[in-house]
N, C-alpha and C positions, 0 to 999 in steps of 0.2 A: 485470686489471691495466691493459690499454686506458682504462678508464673513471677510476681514478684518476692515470694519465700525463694524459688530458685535463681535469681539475677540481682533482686532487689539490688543492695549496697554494689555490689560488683560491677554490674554494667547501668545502672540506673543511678542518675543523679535525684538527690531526695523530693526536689521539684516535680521531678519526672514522676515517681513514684505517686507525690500527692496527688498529681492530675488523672493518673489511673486509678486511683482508690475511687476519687471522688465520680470521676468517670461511671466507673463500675455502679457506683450507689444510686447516682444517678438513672443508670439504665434499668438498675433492679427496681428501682419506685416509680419509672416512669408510668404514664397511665397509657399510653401511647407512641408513635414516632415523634408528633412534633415535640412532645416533652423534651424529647430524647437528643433534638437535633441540635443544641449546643456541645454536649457530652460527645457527640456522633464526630461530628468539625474539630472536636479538639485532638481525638483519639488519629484523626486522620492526617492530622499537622505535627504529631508527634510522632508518628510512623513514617511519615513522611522527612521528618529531620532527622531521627536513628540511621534511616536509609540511604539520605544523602550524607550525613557523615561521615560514613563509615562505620558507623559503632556498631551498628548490629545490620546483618545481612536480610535481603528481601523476605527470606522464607522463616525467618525466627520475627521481624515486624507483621508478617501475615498472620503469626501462630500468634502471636501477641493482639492482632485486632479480631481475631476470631474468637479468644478465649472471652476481648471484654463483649463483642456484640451476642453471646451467647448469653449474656448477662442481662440484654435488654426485654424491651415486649413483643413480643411476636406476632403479637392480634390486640388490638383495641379490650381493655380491661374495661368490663360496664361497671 
C-alpha cells in the first residue's frame, strides 16, 4: 500500500490502482499459489503494459511486483 500512497493518483490510473489493491488482498488471503494465480496473471499484464508504455521504467515495474508478491503465501497454509 506504500507504493501506491507514493504513485497512486500521479502515475497510476484509478483502474490500475484497483487491480493492485485487489491483487494485494488477494494474495494476503490466499491459502496457496493456485489461489493466487488469477491475482499473480494480472499483476503481471499490468507490469507488463506500465513497461511497454512507457509510463513507468522496468526497475520501478519490478519494485512494484515484488512489493505485491511479498504480500502472497509462501508455503501452503494448513
Amino acid at each position: 500500500m506504500k507504493t501506491l500512497e507514493d504513485l497512486g493518483p500521479s502515475k497510476l490510473q484509478l483502474h490500475e490502482q484497483e487491480l493492485i489493491r485487489e491483487a494485494a488482498d488477494t494474495l494476503i488471503f490466499a491459502a496457496g499459489p493456485e489461489e493466487a494465480s488469477a491475482a499473480l496473471r494480472d499483476i503481471e499484464a499490468l507490469a507488463e503494459h506500465l513497461t511497454a508504455s512507457g509510463r513507468w521504467t522496468p526497475e520501478r515495474t519490478d519494485e512494484l511486483v515484488r512489493d505485491l508478491l511479498a504480500c502472497g503465501p509462501v508455503a501452503p497454509v494448513a
